[in-house]
C-alpha positions as CSV (number, residue, x, y, z in Angstrom):
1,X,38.4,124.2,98.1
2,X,41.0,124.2,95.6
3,X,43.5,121.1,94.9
4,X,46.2,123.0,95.2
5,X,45.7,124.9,98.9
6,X,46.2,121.2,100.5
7,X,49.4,120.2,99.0
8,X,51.5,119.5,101.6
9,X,54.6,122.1,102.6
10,X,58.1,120.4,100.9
11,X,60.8,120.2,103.4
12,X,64.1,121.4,102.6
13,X,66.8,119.1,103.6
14,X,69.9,120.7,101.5
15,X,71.0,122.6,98.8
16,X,72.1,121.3,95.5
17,X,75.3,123.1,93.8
18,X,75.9,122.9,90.2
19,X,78.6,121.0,89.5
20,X,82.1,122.1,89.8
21,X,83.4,123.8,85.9
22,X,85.7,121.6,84.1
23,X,89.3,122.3,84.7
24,X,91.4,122.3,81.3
25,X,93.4,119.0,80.9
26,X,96.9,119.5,81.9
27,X,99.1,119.3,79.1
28,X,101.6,116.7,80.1
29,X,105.3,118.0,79.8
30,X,108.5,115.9,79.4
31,X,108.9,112.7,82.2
32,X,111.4,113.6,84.7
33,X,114.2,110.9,83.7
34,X,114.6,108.5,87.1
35,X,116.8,109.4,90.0
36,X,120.0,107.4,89.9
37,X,119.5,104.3,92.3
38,X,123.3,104.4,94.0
39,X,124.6,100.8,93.6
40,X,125.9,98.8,96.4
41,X,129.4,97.9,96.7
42,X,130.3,94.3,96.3
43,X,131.9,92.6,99.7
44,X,135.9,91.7,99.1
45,X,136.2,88.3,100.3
46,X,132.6,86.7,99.8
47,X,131.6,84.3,97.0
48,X,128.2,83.4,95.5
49,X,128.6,80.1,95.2
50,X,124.6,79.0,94.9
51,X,121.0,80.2,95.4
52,X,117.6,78.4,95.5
53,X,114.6,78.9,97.3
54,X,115.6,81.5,99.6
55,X,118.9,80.5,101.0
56,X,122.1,81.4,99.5
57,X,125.0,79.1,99.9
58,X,128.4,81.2,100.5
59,X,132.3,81.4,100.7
60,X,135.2,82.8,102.1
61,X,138.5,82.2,103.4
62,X,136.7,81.0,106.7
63,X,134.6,78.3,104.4
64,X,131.4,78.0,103.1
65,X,128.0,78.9,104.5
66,X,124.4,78.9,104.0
67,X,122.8,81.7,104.9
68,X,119.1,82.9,104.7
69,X,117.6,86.4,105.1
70,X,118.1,88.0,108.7
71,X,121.0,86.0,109.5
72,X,124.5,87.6,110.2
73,X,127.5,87.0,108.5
74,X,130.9,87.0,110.9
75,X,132.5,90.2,109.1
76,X,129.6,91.2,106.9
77,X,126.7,91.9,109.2
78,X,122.9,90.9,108.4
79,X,122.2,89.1,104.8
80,X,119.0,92.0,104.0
81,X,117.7,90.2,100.8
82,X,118.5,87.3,98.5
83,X,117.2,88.0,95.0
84,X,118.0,88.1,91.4
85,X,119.1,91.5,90.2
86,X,119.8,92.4,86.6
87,X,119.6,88.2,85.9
88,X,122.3,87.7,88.7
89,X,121.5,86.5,91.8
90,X,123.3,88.6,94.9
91,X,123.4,88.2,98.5
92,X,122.6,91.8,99.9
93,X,123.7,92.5,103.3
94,X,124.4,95.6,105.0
95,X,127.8,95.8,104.2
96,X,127.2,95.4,100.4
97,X,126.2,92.7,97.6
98,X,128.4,88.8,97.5
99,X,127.6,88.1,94.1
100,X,129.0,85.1,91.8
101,X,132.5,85.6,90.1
């Protein structure tokens, strides 16, 4: 008996696609410029007077406070963020930013 008469049927599990053509590279065009980030208005009345390590020490005609994020201000509502922006550091609250004068 021939060799070849007892191979053993293959099972086909799948198909195999040829891979998908190439698409052509895009051509980058210009880069959209960035939307203008609306800046915040500073709060009339406040004073930076110090920040360090996540508290912000403030003033007004009521006297000074320390304040950390998510506490309220009398006047000013909640402190958002204390951070350094553009090598300042601000006091960002819903009402606006207390920065240094």
């Amino acid at each position: 008996m021939p060799a070849a008469a007892h191979a053993a049927p293959k099972d086909v599990t799948g198909t195999v696609s040829a891979p998908p053509a190439a698409a052509p590279a895009a051509v980058p065009g210009p880069t959209p410029a960035a939307p203008e980030v609306p800046r915040l208005p500073t709060v009339e009345g406040w004073v930076l007077r110090d920040a360090a390590k996540g508290s912000a020490l403030i003033e007004s005609r009521r006297g000074l406070f320390e304040v950390f994020a998510g506490d309220n201000i009398p006047g000013v509502g909640r402190v958002d963020a204390i951070r350094k922006q553009d090598g300042r550091w601000v006091v960002v609250t819903s009402k606006g930013l207390i920065v240094a004068r």
